[in-house]
PDB file of N, CA, C and O in Angstrom:
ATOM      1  N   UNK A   1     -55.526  56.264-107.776  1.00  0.00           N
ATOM      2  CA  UNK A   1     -55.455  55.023-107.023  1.00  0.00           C
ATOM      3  C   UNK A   1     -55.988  55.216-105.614  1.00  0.00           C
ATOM      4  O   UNK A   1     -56.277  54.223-104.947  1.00  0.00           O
ATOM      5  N   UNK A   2     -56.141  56.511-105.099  1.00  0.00           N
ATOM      6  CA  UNK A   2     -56.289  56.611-103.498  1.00  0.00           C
ATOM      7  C   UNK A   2     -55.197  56.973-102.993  1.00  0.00           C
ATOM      8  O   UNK A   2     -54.094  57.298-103.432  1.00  0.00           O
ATOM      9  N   UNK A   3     -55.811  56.837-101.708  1.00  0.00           N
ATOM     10  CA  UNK A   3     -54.755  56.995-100.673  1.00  0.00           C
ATOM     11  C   UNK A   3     -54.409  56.001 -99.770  1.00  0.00           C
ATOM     12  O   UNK A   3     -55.399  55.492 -99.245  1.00  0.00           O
ATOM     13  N   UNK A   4     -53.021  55.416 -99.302  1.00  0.00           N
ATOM     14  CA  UNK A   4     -52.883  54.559 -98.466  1.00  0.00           C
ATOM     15  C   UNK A   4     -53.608  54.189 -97.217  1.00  0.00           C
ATOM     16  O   UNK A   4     -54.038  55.149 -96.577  1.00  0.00           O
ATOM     17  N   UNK A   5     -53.837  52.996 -96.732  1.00  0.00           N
ATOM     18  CA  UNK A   5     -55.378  52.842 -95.894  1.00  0.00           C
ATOM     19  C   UNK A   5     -54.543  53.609 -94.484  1.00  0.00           C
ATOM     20  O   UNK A   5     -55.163  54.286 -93.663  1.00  0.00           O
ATOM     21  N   UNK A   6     -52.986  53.340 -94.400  1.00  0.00           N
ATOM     22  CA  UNK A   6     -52.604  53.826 -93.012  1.00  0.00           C
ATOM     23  C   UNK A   6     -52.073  55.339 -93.050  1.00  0.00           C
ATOM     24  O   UNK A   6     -51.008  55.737 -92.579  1.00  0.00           O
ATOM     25  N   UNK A   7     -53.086  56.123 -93.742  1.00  0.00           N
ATOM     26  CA  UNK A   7     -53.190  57.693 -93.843  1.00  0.00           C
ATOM     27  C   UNK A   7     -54.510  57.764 -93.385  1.00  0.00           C
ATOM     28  O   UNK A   7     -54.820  58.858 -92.915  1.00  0.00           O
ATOM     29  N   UNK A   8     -55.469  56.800 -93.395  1.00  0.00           N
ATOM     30  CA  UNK A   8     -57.158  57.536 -92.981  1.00  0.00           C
ATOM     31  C   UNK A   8     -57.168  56.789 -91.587  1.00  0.00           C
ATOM     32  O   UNK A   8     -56.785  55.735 -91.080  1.00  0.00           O
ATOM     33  N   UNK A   9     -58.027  58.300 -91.174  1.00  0.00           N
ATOM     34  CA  UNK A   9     -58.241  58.560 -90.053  1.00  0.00           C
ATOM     35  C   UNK A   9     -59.369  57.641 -89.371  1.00  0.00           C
ATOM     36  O   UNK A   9     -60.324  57.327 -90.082  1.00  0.00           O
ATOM     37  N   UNK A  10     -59.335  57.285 -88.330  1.00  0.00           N
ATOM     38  CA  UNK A  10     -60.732  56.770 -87.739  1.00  0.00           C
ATOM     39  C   UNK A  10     -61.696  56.977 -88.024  1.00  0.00           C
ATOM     40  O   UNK A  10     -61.921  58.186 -87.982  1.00  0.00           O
ATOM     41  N   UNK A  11     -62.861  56.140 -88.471  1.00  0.00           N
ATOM     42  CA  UNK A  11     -64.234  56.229 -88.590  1.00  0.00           C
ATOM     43  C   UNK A  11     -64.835  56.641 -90.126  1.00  0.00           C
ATOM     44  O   UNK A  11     -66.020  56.713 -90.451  1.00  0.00           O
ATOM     45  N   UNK A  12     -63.415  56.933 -91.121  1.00  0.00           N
ATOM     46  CA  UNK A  12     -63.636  56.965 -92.326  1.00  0.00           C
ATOM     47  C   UNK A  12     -63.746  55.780 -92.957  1.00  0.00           C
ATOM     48  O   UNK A  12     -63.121  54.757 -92.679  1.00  0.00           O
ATOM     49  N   UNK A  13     -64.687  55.950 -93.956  1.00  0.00           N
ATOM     50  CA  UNK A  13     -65.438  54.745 -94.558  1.00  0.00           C
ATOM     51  C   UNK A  13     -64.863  54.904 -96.544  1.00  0.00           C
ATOM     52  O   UNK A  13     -64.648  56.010 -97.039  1.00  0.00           O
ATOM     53  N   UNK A  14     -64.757  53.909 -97.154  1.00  0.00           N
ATOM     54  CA  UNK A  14     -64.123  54.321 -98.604  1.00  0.00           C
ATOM     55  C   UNK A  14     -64.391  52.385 -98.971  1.00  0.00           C
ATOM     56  O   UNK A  14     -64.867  51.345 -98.516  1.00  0.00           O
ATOM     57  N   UNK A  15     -63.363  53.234-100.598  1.00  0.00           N
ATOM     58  CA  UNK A  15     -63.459  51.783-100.992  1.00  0.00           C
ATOM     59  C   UNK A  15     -62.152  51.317-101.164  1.00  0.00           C
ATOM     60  O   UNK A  15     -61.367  52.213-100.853  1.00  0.00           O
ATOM     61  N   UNK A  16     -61.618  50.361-101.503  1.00  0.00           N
ATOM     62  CA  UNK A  16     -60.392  49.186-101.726  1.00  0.00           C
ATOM     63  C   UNK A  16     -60.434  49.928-103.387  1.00  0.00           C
ATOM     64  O   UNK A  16     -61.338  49.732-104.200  1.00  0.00           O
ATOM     65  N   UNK A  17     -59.390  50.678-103.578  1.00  0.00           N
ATOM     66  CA  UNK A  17     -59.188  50.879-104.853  1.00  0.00           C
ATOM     67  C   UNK A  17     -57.810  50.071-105.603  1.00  0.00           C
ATOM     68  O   UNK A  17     -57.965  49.866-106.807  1.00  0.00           O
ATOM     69  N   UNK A  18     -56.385  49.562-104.954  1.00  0.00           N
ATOM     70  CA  UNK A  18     -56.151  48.234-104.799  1.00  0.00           C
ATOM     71  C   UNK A  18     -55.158  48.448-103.806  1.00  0.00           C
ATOM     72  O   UNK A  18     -54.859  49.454-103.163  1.00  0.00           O
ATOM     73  N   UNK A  19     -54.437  46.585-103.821  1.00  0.00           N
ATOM     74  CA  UNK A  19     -53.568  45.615-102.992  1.00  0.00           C
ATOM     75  C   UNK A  19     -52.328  45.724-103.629  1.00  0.00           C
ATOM     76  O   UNK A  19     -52.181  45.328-104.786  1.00  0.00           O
ATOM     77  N   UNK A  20     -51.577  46.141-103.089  1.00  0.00           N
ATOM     78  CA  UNK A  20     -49.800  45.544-103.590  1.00  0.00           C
ATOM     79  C   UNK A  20     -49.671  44.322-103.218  1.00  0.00           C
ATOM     80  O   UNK A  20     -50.562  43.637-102.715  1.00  0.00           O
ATOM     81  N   UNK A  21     -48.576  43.995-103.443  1.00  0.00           N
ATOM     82  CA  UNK A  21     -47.888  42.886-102.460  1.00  0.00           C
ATOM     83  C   UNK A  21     -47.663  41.417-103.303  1.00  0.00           C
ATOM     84  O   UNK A  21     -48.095  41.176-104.430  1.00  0.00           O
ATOM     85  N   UNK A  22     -46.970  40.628-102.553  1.00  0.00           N
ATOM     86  CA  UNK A  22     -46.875  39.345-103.152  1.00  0.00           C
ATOM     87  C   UNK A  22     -47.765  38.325-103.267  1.00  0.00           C
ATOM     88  O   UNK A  22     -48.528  38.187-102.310  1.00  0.00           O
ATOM     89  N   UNK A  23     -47.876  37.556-104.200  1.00  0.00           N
ATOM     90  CA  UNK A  23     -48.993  36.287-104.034  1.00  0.00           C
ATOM     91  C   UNK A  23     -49.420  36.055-103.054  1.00  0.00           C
ATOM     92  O   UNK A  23     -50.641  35.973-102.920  1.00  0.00           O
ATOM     93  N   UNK A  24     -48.376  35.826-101.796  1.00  0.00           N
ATOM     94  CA  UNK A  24     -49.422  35.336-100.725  1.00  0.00           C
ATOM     95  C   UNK A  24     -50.345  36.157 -99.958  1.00  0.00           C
ATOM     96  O   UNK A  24     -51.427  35.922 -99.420  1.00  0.00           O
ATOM     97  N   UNK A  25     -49.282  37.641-100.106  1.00  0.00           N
ATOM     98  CA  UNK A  25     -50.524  38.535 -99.414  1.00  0.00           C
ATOM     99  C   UNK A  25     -51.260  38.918 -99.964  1.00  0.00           C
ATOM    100  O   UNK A  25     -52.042  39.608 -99.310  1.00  0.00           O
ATOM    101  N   UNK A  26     -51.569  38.783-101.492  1.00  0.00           N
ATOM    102  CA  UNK A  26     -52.164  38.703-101.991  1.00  0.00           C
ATOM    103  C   UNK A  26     -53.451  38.051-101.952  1.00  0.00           C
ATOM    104  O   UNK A  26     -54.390  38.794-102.237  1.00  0.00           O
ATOM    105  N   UNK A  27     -53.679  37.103-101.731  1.00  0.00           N
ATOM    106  CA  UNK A  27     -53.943  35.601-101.982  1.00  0.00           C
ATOM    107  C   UNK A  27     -54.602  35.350-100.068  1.00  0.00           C
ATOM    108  O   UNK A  27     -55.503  34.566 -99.767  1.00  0.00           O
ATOM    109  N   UNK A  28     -54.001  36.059 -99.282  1.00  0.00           N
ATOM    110  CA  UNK A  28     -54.575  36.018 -97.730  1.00  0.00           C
ATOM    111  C   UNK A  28     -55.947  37.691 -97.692  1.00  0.00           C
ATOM    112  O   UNK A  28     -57.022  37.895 -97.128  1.00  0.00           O
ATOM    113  N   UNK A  29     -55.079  38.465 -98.601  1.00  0.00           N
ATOM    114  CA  UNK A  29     -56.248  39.389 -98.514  1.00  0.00           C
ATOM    115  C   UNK A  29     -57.281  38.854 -98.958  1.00  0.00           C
ATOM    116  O   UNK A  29     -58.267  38.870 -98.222  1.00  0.00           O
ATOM    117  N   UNK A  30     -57.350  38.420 -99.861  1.00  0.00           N
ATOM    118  CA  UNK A  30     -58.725  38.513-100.924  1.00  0.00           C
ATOM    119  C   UNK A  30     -59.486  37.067 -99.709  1.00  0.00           C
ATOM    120  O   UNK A  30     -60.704  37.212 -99.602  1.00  0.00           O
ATOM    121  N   UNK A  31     -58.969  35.932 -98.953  1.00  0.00           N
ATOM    122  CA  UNK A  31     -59.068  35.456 -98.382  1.00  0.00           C
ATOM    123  C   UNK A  31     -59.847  35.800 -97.048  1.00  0.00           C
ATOM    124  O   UNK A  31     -60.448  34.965 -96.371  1.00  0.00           O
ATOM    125  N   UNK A  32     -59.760  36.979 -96.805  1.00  0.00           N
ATOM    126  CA  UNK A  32     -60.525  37.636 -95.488  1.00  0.00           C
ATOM    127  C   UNK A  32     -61.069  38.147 -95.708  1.00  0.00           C
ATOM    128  O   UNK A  32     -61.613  38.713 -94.760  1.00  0.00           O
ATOM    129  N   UNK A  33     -61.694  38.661 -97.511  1.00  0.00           N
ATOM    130  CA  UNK A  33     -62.658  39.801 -97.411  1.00  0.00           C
ATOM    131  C   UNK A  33     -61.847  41.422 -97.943  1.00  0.00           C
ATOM    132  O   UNK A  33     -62.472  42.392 -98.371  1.00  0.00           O
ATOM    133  N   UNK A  34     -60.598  41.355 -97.793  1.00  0.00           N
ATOM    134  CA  UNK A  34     -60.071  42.614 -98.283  1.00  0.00           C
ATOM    135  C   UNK A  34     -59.906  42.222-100.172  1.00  0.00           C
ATOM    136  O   UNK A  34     -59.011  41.472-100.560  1.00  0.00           O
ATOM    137  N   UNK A  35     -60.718  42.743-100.962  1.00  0.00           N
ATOM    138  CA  UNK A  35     -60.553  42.721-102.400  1.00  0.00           C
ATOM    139  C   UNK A  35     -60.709  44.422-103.395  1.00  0.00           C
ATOM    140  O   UNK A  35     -61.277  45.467-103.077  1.00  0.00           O
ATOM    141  N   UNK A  36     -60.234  44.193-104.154  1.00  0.00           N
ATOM    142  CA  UNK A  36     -60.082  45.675-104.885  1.00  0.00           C
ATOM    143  C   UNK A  36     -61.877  45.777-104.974  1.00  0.00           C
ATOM    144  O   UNK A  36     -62.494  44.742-105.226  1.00  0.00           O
ATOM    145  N   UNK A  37     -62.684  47.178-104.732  1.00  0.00           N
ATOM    146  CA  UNK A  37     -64.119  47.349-104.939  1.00  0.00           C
ATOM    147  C   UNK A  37     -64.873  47.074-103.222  1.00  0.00           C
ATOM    148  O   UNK A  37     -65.961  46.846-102.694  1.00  0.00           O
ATOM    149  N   UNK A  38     -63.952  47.210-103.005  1.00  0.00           N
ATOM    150  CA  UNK A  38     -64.781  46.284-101.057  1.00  0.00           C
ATOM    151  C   UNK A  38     -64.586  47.787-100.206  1.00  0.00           C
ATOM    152  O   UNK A  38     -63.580  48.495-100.233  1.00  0.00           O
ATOM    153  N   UNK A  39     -65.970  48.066 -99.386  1.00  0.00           N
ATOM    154  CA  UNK A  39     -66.001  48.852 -98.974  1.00  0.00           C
ATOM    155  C   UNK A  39     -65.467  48.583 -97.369  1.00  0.00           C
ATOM    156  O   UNK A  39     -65.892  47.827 -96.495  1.00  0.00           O
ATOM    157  N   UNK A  40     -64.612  49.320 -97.389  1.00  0.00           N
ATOM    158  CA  UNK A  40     -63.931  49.137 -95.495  1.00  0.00           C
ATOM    159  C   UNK A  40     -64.247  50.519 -94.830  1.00  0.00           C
ATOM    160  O   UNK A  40     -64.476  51.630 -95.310  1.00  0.00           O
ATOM    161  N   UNK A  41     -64.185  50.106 -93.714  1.00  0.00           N
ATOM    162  CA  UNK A  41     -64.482  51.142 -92.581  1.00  0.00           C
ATOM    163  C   UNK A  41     -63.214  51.166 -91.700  1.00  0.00           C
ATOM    164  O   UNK A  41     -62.835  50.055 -91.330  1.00  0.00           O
ATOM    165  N   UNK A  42     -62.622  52.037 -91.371  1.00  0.00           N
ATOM    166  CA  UNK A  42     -61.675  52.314 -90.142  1.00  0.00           C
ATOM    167  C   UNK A  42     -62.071  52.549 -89.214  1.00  0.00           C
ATOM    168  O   UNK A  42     -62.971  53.385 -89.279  1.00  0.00           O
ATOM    169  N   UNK A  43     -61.830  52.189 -88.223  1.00  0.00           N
ATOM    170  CA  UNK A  43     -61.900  51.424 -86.739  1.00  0.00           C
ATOM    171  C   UNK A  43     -61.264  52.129 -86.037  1.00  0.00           C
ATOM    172  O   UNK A  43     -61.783  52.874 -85.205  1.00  0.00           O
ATOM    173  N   UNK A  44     -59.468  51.989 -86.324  1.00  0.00           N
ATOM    174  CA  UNK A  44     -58.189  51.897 -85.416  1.00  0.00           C
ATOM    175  C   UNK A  44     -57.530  52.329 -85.802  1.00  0.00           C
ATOM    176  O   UNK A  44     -57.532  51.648 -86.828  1.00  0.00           O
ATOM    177  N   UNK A  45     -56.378  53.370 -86.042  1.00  0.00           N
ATOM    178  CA  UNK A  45     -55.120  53.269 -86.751  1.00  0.00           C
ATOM    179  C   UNK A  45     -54.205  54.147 -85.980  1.00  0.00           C
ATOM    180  O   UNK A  45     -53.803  55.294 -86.173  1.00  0.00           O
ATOM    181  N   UNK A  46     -53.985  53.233 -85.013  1.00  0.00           N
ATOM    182  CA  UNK A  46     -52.753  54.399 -84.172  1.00  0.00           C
ATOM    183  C   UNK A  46     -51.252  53.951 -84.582  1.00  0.00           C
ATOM    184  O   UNK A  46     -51.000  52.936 -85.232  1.00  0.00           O
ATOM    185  N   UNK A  47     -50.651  54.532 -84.275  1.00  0.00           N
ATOM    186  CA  UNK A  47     -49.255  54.566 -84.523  1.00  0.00           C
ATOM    187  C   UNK A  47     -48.047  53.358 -84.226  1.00  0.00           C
ATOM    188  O   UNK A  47     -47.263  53.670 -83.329  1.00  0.00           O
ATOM    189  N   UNK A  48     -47.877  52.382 -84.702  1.00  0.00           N
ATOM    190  CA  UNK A  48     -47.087  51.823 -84.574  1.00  0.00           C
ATOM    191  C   UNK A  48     -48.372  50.262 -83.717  1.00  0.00           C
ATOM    192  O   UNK A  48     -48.061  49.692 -82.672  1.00  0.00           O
ATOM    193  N   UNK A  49     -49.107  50.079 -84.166  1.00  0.00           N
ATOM    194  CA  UNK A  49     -50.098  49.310 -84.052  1.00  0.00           C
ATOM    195  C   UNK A  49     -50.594  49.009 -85.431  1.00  0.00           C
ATOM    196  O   UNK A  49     -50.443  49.661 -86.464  1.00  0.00           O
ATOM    197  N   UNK A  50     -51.381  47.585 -85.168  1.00  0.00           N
ATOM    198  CA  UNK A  50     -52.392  47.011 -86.189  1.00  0.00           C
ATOM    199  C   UNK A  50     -53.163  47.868 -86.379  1.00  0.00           C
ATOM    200  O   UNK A  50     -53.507  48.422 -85.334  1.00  0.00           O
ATOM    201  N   UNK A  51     -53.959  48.544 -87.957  1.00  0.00           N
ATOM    202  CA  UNK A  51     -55.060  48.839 -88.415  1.00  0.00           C
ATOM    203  C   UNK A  51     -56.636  48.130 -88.561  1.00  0.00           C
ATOM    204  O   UNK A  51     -56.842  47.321 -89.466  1.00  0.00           O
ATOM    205  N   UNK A  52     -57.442  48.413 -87.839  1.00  0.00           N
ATOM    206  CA  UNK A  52     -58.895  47.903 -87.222  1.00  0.00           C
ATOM    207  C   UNK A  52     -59.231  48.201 -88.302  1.00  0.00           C
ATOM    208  O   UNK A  52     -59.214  49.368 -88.694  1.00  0.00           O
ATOM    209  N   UNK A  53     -59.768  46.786 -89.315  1.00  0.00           N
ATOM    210  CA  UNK A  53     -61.036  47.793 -90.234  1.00  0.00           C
ATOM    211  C   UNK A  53     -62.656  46.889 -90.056  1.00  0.00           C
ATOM    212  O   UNK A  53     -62.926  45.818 -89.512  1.00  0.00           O
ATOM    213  N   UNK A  54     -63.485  47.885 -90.781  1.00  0.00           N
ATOM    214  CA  UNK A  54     -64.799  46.581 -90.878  1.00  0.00           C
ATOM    215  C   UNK A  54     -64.796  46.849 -91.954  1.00  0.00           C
ATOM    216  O   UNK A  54     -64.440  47.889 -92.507  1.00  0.00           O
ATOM    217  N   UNK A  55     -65.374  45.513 -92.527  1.00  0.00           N
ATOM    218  CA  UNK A  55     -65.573  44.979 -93.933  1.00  0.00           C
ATOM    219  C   UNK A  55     -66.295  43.740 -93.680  1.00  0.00           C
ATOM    220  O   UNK A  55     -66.200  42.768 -92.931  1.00  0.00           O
ATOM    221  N   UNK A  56     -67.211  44.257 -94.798  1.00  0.00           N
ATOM    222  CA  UNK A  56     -68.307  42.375 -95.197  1.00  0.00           C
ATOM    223  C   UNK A  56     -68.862  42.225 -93.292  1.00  0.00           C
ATOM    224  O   UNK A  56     -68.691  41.011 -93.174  1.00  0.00           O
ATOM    225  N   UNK A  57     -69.037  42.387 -92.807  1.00  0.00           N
ATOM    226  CA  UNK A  57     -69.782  42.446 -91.561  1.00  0.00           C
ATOM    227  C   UNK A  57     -68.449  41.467 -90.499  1.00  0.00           C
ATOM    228  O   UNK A  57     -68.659  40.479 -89.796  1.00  0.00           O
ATOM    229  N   UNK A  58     -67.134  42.191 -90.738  1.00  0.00           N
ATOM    230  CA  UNK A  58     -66.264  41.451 -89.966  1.00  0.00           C
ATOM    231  C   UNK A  58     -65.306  42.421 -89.733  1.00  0.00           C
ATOM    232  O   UNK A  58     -65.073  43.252 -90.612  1.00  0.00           O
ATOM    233  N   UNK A  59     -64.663  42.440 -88.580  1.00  0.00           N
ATOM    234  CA  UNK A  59     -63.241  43.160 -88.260  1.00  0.00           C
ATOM    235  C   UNK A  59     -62.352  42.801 -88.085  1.00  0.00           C
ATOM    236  O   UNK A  59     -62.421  41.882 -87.269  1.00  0.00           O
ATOM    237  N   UNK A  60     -61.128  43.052 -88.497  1.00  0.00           N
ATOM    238  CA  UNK A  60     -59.828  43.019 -89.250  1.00  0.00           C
ATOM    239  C   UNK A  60     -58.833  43.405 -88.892  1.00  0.00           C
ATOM    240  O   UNK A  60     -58.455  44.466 -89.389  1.00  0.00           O
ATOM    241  N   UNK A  61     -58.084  42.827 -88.023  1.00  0.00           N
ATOM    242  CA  UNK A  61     -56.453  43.507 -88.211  1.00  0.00           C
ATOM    243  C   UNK A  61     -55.908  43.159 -89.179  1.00  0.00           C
ATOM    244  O   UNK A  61     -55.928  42.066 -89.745  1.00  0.00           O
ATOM    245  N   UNK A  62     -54.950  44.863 -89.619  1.00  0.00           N
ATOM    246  CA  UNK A  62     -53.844  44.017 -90.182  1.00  0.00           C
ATOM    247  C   UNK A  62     -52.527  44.934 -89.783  1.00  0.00           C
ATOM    248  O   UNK A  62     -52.327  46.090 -89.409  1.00  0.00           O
ATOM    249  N   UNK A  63     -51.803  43.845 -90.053  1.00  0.00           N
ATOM    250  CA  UNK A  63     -50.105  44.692 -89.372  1.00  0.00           C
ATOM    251  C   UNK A  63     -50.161  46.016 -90.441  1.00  0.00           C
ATOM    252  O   UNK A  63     -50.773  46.268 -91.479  1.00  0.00           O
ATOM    253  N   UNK A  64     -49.128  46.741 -89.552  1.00  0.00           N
ATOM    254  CA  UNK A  64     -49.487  48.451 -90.567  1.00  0.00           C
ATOM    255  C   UNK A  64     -48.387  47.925 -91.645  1.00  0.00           C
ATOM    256  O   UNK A  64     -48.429  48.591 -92.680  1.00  0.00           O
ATOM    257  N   UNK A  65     -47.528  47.011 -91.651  1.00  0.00           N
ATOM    258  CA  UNK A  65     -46.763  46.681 -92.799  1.00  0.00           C
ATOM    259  C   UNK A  65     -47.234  46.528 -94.712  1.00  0.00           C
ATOM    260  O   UNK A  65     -46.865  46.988 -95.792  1.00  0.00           O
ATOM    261  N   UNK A  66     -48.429  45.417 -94.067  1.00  0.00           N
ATOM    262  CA  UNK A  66     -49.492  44.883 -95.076  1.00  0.00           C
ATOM    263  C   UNK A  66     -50.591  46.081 -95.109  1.00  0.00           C
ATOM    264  O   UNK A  66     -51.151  46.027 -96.204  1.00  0.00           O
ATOM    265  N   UNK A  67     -50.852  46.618 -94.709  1.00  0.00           N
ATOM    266  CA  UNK A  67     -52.027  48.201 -94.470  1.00  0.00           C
ATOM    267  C   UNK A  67     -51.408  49.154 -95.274  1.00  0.00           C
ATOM    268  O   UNK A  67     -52.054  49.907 -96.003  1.00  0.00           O
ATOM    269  N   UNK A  68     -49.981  49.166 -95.169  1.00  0.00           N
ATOM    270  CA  UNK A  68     -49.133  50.084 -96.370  1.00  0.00           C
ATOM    271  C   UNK A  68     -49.388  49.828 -97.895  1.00  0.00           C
ATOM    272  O   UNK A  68     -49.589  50.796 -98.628  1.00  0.00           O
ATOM    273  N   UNK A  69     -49.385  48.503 -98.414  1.00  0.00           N
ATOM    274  CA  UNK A  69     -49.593  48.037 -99.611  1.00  0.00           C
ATOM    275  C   UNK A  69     -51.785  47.986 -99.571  1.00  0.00           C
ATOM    276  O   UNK A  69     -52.176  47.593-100.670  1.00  0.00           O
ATOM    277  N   UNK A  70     -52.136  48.074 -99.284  1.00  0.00           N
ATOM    278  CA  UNK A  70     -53.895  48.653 -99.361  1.00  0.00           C
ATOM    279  C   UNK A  70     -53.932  50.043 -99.218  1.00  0.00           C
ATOM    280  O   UNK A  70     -53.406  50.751 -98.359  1.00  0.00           O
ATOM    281  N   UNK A  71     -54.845  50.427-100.480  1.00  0.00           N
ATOM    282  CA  UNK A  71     -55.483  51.670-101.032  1.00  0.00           C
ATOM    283  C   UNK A  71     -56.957  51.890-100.570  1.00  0.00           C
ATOM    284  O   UNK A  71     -57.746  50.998-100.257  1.00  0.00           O
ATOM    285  N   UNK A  72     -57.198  53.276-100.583  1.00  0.00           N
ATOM    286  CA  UNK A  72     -58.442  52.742-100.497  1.00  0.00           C
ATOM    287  C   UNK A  72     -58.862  54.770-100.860  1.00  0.00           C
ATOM    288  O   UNK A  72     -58.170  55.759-100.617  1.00  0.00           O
ATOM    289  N   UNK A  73     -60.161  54.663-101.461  1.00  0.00           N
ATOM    290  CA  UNK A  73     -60.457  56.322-101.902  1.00  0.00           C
ATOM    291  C   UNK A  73     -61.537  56.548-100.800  1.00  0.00           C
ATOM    292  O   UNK A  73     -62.264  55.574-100.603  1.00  0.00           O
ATOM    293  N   UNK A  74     -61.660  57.133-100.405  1.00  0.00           N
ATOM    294  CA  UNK A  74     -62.494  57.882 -99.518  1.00  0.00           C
ATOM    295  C   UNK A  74     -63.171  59.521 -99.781  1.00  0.00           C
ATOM    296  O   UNK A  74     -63.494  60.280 -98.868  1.00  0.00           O
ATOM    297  N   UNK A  75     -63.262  59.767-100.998  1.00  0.00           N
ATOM    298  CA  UNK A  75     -63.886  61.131-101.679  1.00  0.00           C
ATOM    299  C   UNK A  75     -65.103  60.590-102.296  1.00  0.00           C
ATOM    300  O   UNK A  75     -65.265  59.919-103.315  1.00  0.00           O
ATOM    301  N   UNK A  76     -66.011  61.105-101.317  1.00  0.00           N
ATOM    302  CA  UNK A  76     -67.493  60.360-100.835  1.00  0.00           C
ATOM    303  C   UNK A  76     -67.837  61.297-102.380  1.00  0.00           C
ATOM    304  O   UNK A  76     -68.521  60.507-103.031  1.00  0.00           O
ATOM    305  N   UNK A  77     -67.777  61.748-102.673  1.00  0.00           N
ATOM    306  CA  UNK A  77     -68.583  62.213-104.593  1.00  0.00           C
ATOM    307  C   UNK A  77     -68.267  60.787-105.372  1.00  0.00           C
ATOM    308  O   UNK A  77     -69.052  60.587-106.299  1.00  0.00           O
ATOM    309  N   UNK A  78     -67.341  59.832-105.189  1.00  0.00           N
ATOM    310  CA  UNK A  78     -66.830  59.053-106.103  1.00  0.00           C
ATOM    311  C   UNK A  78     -67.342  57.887-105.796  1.00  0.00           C
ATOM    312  O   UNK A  78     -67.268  57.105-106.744  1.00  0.00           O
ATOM    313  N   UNK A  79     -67.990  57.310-104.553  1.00  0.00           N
ATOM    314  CA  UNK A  79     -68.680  56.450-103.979  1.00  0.00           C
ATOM    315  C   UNK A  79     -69.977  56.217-104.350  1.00  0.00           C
ATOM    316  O   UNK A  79     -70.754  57.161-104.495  1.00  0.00           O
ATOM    317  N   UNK A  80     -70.297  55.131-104.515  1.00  0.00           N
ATOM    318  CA  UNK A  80     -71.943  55.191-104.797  1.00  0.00           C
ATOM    319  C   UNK A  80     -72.608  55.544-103.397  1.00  0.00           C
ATOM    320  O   UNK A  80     -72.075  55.199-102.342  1.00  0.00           O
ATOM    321  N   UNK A  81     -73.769  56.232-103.443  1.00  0.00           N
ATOM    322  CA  UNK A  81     -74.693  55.899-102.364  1.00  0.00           C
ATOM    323  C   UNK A  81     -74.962  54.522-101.877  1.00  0.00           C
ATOM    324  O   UNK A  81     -74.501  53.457-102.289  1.00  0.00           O
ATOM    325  N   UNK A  82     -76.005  54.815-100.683  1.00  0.00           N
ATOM    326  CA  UNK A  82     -76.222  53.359 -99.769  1.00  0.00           C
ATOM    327  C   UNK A  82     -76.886  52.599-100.953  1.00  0.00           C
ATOM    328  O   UNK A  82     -76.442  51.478-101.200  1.00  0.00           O
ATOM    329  N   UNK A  83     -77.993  53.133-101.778  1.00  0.00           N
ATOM    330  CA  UNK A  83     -78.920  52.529-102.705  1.00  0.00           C
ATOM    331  C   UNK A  83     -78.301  52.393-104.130  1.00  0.00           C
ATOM    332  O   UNK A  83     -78.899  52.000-105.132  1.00  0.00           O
ATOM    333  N   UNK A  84     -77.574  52.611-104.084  1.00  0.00           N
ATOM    334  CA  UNK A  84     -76.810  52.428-105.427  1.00  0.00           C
ATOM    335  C   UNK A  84     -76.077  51.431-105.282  1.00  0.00           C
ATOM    336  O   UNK A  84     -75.331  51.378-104.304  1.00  0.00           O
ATOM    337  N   UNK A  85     -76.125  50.181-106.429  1.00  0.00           N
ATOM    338  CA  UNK A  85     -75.302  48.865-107.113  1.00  0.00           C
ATOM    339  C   UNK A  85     -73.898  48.864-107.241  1.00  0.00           C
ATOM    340  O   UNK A  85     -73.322  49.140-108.294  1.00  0.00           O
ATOM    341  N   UNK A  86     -73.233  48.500-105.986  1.00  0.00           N
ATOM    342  CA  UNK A  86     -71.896  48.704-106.769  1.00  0.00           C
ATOM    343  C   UNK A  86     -71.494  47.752-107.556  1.00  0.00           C
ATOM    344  O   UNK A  86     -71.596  46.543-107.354  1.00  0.00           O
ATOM    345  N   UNK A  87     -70.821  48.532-108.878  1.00  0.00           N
ATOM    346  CA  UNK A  87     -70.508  47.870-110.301  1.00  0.00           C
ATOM    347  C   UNK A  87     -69.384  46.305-109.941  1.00  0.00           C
ATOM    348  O   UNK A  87     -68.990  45.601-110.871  1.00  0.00           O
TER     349      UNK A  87
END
């Protein structure tokens, strides 16, 4: 499944492998651009603060509450390249 998004470090880049949570946060992620297969970038993630990400050409807080329930893999062998289709 990955690793939780509020374990990676700044400036690491991965993908949305998935979302916990209830319908609505559910339903607000997929709403901003955070969806299972979506490549995010970390920004921000200090301690007891919102998590900065980029995604889809936009940046993102989210409370580290909701950042707990998002996955995301970051073991660049498992990633497609820049030129490669993601499925």
């Amino acid at each position: 499944m990955g690793g939780k998004i509020t374990l990676v470090r700044p400036g690491f880049t991965g993908r949305i492998t998935a979302i916990e949570g209830d319908a609505r946060f559910l339903s607000r992620a997929s709403s901003i651009g955070l969806v299972v297969g979506s490549f995010v970038q970390v920004l921000a993630n200090e301690r007891n603060r919102p998590v900065l990400l980029f995604c889809r050409d936009t940046m993102i807080a989210v409370n580290r509450a909701e950042a707990e329930q998002i996955f995301m893999d970051t073991d660049i062998n498992r990633l497609p390249s820049a030129k490669e289709e993601p499925k």
